[in-house]
VMD Tcl script that draws the C-alpha trace (Angstrom):
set ca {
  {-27.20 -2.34 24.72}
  {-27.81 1.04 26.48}
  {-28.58 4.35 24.44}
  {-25.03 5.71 25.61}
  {-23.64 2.10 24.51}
  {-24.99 2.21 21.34}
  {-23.57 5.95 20.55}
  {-20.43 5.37 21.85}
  {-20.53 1.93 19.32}
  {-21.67 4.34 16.35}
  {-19.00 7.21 17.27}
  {-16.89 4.50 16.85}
  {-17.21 3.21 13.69}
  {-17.77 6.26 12.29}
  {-14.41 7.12 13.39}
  {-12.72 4.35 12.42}
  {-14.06 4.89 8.55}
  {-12.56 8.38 8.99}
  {-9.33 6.71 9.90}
  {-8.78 4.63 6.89}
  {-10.33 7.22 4.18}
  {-7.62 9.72 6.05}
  {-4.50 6.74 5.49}
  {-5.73 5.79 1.85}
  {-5.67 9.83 0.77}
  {-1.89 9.57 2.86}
  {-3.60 12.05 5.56}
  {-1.14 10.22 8.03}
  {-1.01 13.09 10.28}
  {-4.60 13.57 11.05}
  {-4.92 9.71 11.01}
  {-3.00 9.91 13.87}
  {-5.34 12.30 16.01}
  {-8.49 9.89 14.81}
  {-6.69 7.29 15.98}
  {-5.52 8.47 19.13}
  {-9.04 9.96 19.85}
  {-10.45 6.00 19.25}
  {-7.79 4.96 21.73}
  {-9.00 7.31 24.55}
  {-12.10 6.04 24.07}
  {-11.16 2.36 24.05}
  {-7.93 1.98 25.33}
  {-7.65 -1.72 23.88}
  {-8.75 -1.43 20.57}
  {-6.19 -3.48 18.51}
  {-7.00 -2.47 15.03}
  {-6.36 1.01 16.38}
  {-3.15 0.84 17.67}
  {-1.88 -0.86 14.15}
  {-3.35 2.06 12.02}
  {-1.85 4.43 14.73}
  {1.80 1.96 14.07}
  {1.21 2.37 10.71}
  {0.99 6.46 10.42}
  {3.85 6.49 12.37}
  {5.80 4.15 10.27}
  {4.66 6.31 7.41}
  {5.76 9.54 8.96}
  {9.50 7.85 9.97}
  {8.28 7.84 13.91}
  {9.97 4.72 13.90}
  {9.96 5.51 18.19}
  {6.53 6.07 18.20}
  {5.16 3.39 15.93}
  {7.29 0.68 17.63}
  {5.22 1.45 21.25}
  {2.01 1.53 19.45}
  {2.75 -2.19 17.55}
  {4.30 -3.29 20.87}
  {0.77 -2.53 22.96}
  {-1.09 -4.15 19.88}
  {0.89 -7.49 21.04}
  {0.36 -7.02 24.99}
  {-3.29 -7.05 23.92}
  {-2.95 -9.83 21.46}
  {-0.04 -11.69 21.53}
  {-0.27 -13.21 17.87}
  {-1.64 -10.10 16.14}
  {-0.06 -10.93 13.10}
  {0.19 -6.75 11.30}
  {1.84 -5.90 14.98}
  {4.12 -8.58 14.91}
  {5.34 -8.04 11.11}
  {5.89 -4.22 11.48}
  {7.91 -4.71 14.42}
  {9.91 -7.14 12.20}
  {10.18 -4.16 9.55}
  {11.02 -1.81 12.35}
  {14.10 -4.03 13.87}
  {15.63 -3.91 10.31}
  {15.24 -0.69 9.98}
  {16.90 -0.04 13.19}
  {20.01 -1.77 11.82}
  {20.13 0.24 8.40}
  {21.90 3.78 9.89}
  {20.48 6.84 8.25}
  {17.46 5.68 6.86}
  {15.58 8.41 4.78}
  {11.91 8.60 5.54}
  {9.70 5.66 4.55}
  {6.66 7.93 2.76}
  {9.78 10.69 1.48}
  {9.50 9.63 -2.29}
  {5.42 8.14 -3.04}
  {3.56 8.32 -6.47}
  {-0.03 8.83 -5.77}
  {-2.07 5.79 -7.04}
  {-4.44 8.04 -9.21}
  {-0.99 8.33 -11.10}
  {-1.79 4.69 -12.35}
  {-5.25 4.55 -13.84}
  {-4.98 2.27 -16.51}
  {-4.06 3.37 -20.34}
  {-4.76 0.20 -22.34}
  {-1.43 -0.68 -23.58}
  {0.52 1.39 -21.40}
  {0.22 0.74 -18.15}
  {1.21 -3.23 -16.28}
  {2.10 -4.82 -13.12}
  {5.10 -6.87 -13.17}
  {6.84 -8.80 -10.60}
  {10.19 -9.30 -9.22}
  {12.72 -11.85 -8.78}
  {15.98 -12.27 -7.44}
  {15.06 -10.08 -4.61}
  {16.85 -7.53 -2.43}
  {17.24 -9.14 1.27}
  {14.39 -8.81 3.96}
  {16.15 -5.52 5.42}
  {16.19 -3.61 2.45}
  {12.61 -4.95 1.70}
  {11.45 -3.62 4.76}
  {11.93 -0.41 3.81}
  {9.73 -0.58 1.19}
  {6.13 0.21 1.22}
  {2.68 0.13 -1.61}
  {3.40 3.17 -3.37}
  {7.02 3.66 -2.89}
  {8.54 5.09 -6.49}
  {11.01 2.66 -7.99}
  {13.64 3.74 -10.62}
  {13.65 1.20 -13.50}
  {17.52 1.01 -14.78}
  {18.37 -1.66 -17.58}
  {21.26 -4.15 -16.70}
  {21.99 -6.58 -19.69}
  {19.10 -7.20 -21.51}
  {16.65 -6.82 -18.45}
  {15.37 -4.51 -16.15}
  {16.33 -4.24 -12.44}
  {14.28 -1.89 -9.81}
  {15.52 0.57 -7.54}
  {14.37 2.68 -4.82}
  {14.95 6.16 -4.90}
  {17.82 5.64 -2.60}
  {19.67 3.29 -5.69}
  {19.00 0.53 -3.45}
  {18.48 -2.37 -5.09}
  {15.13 -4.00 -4.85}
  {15.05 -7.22 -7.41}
  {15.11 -8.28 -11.08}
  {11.44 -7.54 -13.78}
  {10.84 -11.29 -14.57}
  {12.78 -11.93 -17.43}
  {9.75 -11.92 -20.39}
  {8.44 -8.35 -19.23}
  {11.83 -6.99 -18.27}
  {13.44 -7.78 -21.85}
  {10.71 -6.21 -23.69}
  {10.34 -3.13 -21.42}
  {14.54 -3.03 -21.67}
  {14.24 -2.93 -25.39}
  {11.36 -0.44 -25.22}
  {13.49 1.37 -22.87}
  {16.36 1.48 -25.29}
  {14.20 2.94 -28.12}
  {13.52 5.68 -26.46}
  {10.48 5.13 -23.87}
  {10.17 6.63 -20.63}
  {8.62 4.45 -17.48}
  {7.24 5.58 -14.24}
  {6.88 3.15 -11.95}
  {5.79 2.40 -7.77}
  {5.43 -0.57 -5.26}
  {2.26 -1.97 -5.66}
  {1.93 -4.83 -3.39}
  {4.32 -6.45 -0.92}
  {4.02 -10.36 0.46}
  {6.20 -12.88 2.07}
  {8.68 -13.54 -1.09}
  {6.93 -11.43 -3.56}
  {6.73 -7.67 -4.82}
  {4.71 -6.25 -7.48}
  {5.52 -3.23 -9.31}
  {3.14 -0.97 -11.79}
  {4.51 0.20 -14.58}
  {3.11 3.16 -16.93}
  {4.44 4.46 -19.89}
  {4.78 8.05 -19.89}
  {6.48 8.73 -22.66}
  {6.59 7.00 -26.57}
  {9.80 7.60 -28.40}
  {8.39 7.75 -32.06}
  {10.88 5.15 -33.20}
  {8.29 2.75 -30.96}
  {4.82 3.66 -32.51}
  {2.69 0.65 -32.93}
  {4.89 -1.15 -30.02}
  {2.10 -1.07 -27.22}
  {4.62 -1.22 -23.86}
  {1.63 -4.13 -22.40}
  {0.03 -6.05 -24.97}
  {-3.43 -7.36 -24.37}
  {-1.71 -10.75 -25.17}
  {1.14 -12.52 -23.63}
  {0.95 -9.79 -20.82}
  {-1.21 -9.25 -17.80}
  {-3.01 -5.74 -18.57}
  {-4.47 -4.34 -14.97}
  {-8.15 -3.65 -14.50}
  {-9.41 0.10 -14.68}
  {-7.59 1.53 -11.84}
  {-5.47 -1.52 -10.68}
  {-3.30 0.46 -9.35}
  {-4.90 2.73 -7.05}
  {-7.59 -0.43 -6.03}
  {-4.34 -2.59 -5.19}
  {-2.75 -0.27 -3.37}
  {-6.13 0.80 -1.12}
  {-6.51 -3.20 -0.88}
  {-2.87 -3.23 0.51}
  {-3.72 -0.44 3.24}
  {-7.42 -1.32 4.16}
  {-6.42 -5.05 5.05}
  {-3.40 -3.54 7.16}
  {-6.09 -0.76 8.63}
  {-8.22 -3.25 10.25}
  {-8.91 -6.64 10.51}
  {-12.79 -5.89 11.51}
  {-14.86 -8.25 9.56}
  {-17.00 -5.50 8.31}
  {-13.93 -3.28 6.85}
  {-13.47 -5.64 3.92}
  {-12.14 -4.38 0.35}
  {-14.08 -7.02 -2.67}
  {-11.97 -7.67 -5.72}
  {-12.43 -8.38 -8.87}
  {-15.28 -5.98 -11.02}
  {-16.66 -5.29 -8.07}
  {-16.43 -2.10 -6.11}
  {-14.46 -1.10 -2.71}
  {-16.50 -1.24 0.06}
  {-15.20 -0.59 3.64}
  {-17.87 -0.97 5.61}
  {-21.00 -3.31 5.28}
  {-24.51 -2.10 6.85}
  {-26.24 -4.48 8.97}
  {-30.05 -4.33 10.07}
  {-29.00 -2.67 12.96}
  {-26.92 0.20 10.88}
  {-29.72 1.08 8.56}
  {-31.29 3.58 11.11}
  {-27.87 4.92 11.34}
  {-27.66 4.94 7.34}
  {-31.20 6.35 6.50}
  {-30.04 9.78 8.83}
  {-27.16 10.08 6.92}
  {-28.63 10.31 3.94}
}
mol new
graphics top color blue
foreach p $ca { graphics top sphere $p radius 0.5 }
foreach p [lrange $ca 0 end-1] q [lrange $ca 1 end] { graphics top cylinder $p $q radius 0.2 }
display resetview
């Protein structure tokens, strides 16, 4: 590899880092100048043209992020993030006056865990696959009891699906006593959504009800919330085997250092 190679390769990665810190902090706009600058560098880059999709879909550019998915598939026809946006973005050309995808987000540092008080539960009964693709990590979602369970809401009142019925009875009673909920997308999959949950406010009548026991519930990890969400993004941000994000106790990491990055490394520090 030539000198000029091997800079242009660095420049490169170093932008592409600066990329996905810029979508994780919800920088969409300047995400979409790194991106673009990438792309005039290396007109083909894949991973690229689906962060660049992805700012746009963020920002409601529903225009714009549709031509940058549909170049991601001329370049790779079975680029599986292209292809599923441009699912989302064909139902969301059938829903008329849809508000802005990123207008109503909870920042993930709004989640760090509170023993007791803050959860992830999951839905059922689900909302159809257009209103679901409407719906990004993040999104706030209203929490309004129906019956003796829970049922989530955008901020639109569009239904989204059902708490599963164990957590959404005792968070309904809870709910009925007094307590206040915040609550936001966490994670989205084929046939499943996650939703954090964080008590924000105790009614006294509730003291010594914890909203999540340690028991019987699943309590997130120290920031759950804001790690699930980043997971969500830095898988969609690039597919490059050395942007990975490790799980568990372990910590982020979105880039790994090979022997021929430690020169690059050892300078930066």
């Amino acid at each position: 590899m030539s000198y000029q190679e091997a800079e242009w390769s660095k420049l490169r990665r170093q932008s592409t880092k600066q990329a996905i810190a810029l979508a994780m902090q919800g920088g969409w706009r300047e995400a979409i100048a790194v991106n673009q600058s990438i792309l005039e560098m290396f007109p083909e880059d894949v991973e690229a043209l689906n962060r660049l999709g992805r700012a746009y879909l963020e920002l409601g550019e529903y225009k714009e992020a549709e031509a940058a998915y549909r170049r991601s598939t001329e370049i790779d026809p079975y680029n599986a993030i292209a292809m599923k946006n441009l699912q989302r973005l064909s139902y969301l050309r059938e829903v008329a006056g849809v508000a802005e995808s990123g207008a109503d987000r909870l920042e993930p540092q709004a989640f760090i865990e509170e023993v007791g008080k803050t959860g992830v539960v999951h839905l059922v009964d689900l909302a159809p696959p257009e209103v679901l693709a409407r719906v990004v990590a993040g999104d706030r979602v209203q929490l309004q009891i129906e019956g003796t369970g829970l049922v989530a809401e955008n901020s639109r009142g569009d239904y989204l699906g059902r708490v599963e019925p164990e957590q959404g009875q005792r968070l309904a009673r809870l709910m009925a006593g007094g307590n206040r909920y915040s609550a936001a997308i966490v994670s989205l999959a084929e046939g499943t959504v996650s939703v954090i949950v964080r008590e924000v406010y105790r009614d006294p009548s509730q003291a010594g009800r914890p909203s999540f026991p340690s028991k019987g519930v699943g309590v997130p990890r120290p920031d759950f919330g804001e790690r699930a969400i980043r997971r969500e993004l830095a898988e969609e941000m690039s597919s490059d085997p050395g942007y990975t994000v490790v799980g568990g106790e372990e910590e982020e990491v979105l880039i790994d250092e090979s022997p021929d990055d430690e020169f690059e490394a050892s300078e930066e520090e």
